[in-house]
N, C-alpha and C positions, 0 to 999 in steps of 0.2 A: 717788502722786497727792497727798500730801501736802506735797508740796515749793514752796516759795515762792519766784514768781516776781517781779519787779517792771517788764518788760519793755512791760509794757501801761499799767498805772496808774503809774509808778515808786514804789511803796510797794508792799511784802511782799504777796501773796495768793496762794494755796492756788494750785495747779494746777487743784483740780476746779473752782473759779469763775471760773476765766477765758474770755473769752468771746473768743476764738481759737484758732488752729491753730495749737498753739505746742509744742515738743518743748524738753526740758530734757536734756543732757548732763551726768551729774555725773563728778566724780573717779576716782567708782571706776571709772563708763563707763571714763573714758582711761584709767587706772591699769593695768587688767584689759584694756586692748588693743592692737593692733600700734603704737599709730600713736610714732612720731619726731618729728611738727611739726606743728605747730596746723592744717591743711591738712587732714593725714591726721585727724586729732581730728573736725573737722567733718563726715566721711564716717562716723560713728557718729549722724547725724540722719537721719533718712530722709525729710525735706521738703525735702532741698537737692539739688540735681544737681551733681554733682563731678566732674571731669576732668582727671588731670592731664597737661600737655603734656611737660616735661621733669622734669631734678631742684628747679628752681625756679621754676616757670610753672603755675597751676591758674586751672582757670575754675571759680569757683563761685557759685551764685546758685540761687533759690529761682524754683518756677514759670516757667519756662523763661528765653528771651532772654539766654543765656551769650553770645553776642557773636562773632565770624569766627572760628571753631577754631584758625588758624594763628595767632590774636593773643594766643596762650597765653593767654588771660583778663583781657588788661586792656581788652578792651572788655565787659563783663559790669559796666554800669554800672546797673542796676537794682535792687542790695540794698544797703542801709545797712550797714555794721561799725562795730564800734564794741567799745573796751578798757576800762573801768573806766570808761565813759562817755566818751569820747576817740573822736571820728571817723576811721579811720585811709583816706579817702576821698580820692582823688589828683585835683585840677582837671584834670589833662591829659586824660587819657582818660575822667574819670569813673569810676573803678571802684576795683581796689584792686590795689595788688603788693604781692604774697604774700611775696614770697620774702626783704620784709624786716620782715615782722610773725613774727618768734619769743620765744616765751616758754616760763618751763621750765614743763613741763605738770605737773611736778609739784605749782607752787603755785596752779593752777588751782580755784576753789571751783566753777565749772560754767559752761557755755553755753546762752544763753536762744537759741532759733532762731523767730523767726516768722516764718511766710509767710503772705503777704499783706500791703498796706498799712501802714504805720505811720506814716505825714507828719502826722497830727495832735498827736504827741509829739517826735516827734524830727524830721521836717524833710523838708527835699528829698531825694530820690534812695533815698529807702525806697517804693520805687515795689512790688516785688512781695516785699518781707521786710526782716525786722532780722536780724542774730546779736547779740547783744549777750554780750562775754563779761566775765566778772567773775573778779578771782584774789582768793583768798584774805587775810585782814587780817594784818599783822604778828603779832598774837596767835595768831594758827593756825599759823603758820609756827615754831615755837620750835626751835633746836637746828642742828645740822649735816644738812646732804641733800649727798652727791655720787653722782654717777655717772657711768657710763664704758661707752659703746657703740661696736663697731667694728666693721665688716661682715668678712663670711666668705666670701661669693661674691657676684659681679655686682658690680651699682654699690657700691662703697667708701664707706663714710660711718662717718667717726668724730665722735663727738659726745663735750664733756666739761662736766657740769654742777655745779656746786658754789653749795649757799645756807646761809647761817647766821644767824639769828634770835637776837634776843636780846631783853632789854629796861633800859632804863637808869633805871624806877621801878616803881610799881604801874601804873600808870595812862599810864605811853609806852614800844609795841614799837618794836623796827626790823626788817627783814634786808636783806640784800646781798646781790648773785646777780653769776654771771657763766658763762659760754658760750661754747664755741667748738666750729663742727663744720664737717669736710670734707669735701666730696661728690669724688671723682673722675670722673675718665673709667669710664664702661661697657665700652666696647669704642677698637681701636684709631682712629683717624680720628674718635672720637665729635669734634664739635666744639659741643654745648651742655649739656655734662651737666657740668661742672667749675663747684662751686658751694663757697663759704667763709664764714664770717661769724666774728665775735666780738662777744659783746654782754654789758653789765654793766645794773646799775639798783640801785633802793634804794627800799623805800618805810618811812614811818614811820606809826604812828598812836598816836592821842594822846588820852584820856578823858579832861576835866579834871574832867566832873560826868556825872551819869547822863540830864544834856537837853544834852550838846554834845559832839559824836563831831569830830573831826580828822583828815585823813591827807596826806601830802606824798610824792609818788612820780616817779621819773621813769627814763628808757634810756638809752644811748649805747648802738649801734654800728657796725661796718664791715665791708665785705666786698668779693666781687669775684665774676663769676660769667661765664663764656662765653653767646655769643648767638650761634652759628653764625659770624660774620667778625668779630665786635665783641665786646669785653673794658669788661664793666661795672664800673666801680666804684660802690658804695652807700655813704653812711652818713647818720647820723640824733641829733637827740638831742631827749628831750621832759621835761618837766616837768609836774607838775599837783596842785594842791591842790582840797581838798574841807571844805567845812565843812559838820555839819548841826547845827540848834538844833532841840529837839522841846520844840512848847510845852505839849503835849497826848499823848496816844494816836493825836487824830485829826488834829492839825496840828503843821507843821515848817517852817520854814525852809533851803533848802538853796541852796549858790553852791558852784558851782565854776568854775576857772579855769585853762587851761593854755595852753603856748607848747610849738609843734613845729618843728622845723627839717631838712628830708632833700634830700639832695641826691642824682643819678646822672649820674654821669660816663660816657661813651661813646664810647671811645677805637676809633673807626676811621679808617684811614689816609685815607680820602677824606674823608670828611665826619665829626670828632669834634664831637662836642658835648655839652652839660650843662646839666641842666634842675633848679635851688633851688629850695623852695614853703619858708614862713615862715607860718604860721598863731597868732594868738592870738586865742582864746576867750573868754569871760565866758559864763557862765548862772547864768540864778537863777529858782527855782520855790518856791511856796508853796501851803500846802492847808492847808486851812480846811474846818471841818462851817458846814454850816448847819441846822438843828434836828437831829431825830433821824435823820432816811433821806438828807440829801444831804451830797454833800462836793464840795467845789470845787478844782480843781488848777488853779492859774496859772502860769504863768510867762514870761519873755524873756531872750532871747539877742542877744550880739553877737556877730561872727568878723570877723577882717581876714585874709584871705590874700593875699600878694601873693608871684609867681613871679616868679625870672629866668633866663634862656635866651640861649644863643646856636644856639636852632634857626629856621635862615634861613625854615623853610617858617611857622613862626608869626609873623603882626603886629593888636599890638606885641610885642615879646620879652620885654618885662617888662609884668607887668599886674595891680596892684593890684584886689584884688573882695572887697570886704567884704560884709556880708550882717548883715540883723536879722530880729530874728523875734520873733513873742508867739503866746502859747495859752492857750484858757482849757478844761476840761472840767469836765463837771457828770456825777457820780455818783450816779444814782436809785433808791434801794431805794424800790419800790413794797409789796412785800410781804416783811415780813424774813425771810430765809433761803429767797426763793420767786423773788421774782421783781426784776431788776434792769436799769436802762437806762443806759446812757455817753453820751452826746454831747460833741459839741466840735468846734473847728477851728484850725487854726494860720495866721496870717498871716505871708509872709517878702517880703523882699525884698532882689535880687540884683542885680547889676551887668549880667546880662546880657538880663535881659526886664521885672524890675519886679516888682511885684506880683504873687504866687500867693495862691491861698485852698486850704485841705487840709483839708475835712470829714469828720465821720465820726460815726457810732450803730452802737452793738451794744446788743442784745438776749439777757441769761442768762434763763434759764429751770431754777431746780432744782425738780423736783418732789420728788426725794427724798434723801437722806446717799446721794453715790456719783454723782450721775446729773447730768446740764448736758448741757440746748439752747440754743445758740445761733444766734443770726444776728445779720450786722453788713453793713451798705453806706458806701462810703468811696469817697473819690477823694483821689489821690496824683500829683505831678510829681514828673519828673526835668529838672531845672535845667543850660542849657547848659553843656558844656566845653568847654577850649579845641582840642579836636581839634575841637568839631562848628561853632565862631564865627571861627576864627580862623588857618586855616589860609590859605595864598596858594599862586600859580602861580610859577614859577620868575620873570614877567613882573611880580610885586606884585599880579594882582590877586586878590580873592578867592573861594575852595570856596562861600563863603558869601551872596554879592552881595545876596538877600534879607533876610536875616539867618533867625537859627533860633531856634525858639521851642519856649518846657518840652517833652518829651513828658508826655504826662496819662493817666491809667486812671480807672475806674469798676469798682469791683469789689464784688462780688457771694457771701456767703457764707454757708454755713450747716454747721453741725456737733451733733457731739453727743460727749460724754466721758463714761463709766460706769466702774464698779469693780466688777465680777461679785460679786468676794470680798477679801479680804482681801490675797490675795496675786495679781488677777488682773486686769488696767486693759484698757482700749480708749479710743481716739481716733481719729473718724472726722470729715473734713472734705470740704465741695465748693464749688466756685468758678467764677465765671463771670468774665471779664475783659474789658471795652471798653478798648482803646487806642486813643490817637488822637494826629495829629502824631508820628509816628515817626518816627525819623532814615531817609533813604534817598539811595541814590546813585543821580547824575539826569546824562544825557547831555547835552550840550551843544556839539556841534559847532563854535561857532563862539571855541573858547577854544584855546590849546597844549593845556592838560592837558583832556580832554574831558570833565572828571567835577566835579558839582557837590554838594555835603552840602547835602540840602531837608528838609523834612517833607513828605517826600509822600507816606506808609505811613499806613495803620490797621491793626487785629489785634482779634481774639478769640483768649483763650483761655479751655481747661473743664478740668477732670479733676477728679482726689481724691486727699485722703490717709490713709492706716491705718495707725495704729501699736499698738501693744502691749508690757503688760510684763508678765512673767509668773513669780513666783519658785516655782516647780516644789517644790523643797525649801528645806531651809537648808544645802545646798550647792552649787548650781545655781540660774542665773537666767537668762531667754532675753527679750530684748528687740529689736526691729525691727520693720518696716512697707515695706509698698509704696506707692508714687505711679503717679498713672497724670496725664498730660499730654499736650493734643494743642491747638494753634494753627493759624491761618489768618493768614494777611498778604497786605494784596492791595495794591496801589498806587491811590493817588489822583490822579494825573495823570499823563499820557502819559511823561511822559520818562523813567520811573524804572528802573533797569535792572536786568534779570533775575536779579543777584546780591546786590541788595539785602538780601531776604529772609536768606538767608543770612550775609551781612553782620550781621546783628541778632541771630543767635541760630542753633543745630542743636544741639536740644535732644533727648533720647529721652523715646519715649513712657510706655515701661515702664523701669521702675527698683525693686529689690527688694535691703532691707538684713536679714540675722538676726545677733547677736551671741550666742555661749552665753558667761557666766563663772563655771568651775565650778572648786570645790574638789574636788581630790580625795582630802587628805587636811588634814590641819589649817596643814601646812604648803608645801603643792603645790597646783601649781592648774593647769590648761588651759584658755585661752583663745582661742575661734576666733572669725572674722567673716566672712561670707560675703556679696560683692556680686552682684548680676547688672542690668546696664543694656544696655539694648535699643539697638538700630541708629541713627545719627548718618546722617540719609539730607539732605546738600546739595544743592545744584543745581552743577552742571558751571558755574564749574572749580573749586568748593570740594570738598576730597576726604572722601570718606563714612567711618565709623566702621562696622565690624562691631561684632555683639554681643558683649559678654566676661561672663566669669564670675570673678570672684578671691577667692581664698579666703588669709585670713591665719591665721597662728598665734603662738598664747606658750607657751611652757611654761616656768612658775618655780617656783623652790625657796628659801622664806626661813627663814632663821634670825635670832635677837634682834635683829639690826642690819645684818646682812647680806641682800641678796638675789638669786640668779642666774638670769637669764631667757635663753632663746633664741627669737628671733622670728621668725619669717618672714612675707615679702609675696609677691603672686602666686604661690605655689607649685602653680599648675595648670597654668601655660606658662610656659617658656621668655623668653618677652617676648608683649605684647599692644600694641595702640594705644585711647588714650582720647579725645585731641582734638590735633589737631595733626597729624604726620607723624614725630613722633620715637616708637619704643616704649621701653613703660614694661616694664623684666625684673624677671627674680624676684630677690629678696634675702634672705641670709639674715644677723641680726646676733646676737652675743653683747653683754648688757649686766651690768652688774653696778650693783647700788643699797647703799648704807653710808650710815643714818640713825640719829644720835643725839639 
């Protein structure tokens, strides 16, 4: 409960004052668990709903609306991501692919998750969460990491990771990383589980005084990956510097600035094609006290992205959309260390609708050391993409002949975060959610292709989420939560078609995470995770999810520098399905870790 978030205010503050539903992942989390890739890492929050389709396809998103099961999760265009501050947010579809966001998780310093709203900080398309994850600085990183994973049954996946840290004064780190890992075939005929990558990067950081922090980092890499008839190729490279100046304790200066560039090629003998996106950035934010109880965070943003394609079904093929934005929020202690208010709002403006406004107020409440009531109400867009604006008929004309505008929520929240004891937390939150202008597929008779992209849906959604941590001894630690979600979508004019609904989202209602990570001896440990996500019930002809249950495990053995793990995934079935039509089997891999 004492861990410091920045994901809400973006400046350091406790856990127990924050005034959201926000779960933090740290290191040891990953360290001490199955997971291989940032994917599986994320399935250690228990406010997100996670699904994975193949060895590189996951839908993941917060508070439902993961998006058409079969779309392996690139339409789950409703939570914001985000790397070291770096949006890794795709124009096409709006959402994110997974399968070329890896990092080694070993230099992971933790993952902020929140659900619910966040467009008064960070922007469009944080419509029902952020993950915001952050890696560790060059300074933390000193010395040699490799390691070496390679599977023992089922899916095949060798991974080989090596980082080494250094520094070339007092006051400037570096390290260098690089990776490579190979998913094979499952079974024989498999045709989408064959997945590859190799990636490198480098970050540097640089103290030249105790008010001016520096860091320069950036990726390359490339891959290749099966999609049932079609043979992907990916690659990528990004860059990004940061500077902050602290002029105060309670004010800073901060800009950052990066340039991304990823391509995917899509070599099918009928129809290949390849879709560029080219993004540069500019932000800069400032906070300022104003007397003793207020503080003020300002800031604005520029982005230019501009795509190019040779996919016949988008016009124009190439399409420049840059976007600005400003924010201002005001931080209220009414009563110090009692009672606290946020306000704010973000103004942006996009290529594709214009002007958005994104408000928002929360209300902390600490009555006592340990204890936070909250409440917050907000409204958040989700800013068009070029699937939902700009699609045509085989004929030029367009999905979209109205044009499509933001979808929008109204959300609705309240919570509360206690500390029993010393070694005992709870986090409890609830939610109510107005949508409005949803994407929907709308009948239209009088076109070839009969189907039009409208905004002709609205929704509600309600549930809650529970989590806990709880360190039992000081060798044993049990941490996880249940969510519970259930929605309604109904259509706002006649044409809209019954798989709409589906199209948006089949999401479970119950969904239940526990993690044990136990020592068992000083230098052994066992580590298990246990999921259980409830029934994926679509509408005909989206095909439905049974319940699953999956249980992972670690067991390692370290020595001074050495460490030998054996891991296993799904080890209750044989294979299972989570979203899609592909299943996901059990695996079992050998890793070894050599750190000096």
């Amino acid at each position: 409960m004492n861990i410091e978030v920045t994901s809400l205010s973006m400046q350091p503050e406790k856990l127990t004052e924050v005034a959201s539903a926000i779960q933090v992942i740290a290191n040891e989390d990953i360290q001490r668990s199955s997971a291989l890739s940032l994917p599986q890492a994320l399935e250690l929050a228990p406010n997100l709903q996670i699904a994975q389709a193949n060895s590189h396809s996951f839908s993941i998103t917060a508070r439902g609306f993961s998006g058409l099961p079969s779309s392996g999760g690139e339409l789950s265009n409703k939570l914001l991501v985000m790397i070291d501050g770096r949006s890794i947010y795709s124009p096409l579809f709006g959402g994110v692919f997974w399968d070329v966001q890896n990092l080694m998780l070993e230099d992971l310093d933790r993952v902020e998750v929140v659900s619910g709203p966040g467009g008064t900080l960070w922007g469009a398309n944080a419509v029902n969460g952020v993950i915001n994850i952050q890696t560790k600085s060059a300074r933390e990183t000193q010395g040699l990491c490799v390691s070496q994973e390679a599977g023992m049954t089922s899916a095949l996946q060798d991974i080989t990771e090596m980082r080494y840290g250094g520094k070339i004064s007092d006051n400037l780190y570096f390290r260098i990383y690089g990776q490579y890992f190979d998913q094979e075939r499952s079974s024989p005929g498999d045709t989408v589980n064959r997945y590859n990558m190799a990636q490198g990067g480098f970050r540097m950081d640089y103290y030249p005084s105790k008010a001016n922090t520096f860091n320069l980092q950036g990726d390359i890499y490339s891959g290749s990956e099966n999609d049932l008839s079609n043979l992907t190729h990916t690659t990528g490279q990004n860059i990004m510097a940061h500077f902050t100046h602290h002029f105060s304790d309670q004010s800073n200066l901060t800009v950052k600035v990066y340039s991304d560039y990823t391509t995917r090629d899509v070599a099918n003998a009928a129809k290949p094609s390849n879709y560029n996106v080219s993004t540069n950035d500019i932000d800069i934010q400032y906070r300022l006290p104003i007397g003793q109880r207020q503080s003020i965070l300002m800031g604005a943003g520029y982005s230019y992205v501009q795509d190019m394609t040779n996919i016949q079904a988008l016009n124009p093929e190439n399409l420049p959309m840059p976007e600005a934005s400003g924010f201002i929020q005001d931080e209220i202690t009414f009563v110090p260390a009692l009672l606290k208010l946020t306000i704010g709002s973000k103004l942006l403006h996009d290529v594709f609708t214009g002007y958005e406004v994104q408000p928002s107020a929360r209300l902390a409440l600490t009555p006592k050391k340990g204890h936070t009531l909250w409440a917050s109400i907000s409204r958040a867009v989700r800013t068009p993409s070029r699937f939902d604006e700009d699609l045509i008929e085989p004929t030029g004309q367009s999905l979209s002949p109205y044009g499509f505008v933001s979808e929008k929520v109204n959300a609705y929240e309240l919570g509360y975060r206690l500390r029993l004891m010393e070694n005992l937390s709870f986090s409890f939150s609830a939610f109510f959610n107005q949508y409005f202008d949803l994407r929907s597929l709308n009948s239209d008779t009088s076109k070839i292709t009969p189907t039009l992209i409208e905004n002709g849906q609205d929704a509600e959604s309600w549930g809650f989420e529970f989590s806990g941590n709880y360190q039992a001894t000081n060798w044993w630690r049990l941490r996880g939560g249940y969510t519970f979600l259930r929605k309604n979508i109904w259509a706002t004019i006649p044409s809209v078609l019954p798989i709409s609904p589906s199209f948006e989202g089949v999401d479970p209602e119950n969904q239940f995470m526990l993690q044990s990570i136990m020592d068992l001896s000083k230098n052994f440990s066992l580590d298990l995770m246990g999921r259980y996500v409830g029934e994926l019930n679509a509408i005909a002809p989206v095909s439905s999810s049974p319940t699953y249950f999956t249980l992972n495990a670690r067991l390692a053995k370290r020595f001074t520098h050495l460490e030998f793990s054996v891991i296993g995934q799904n080890l209750l079935s044989a294979q299972h399905f989570e979203t899609g039509n592909y299943p996901i089997h059990r695996s079992v891999y050998g890793k070894i870790t050599y750190r000096f």
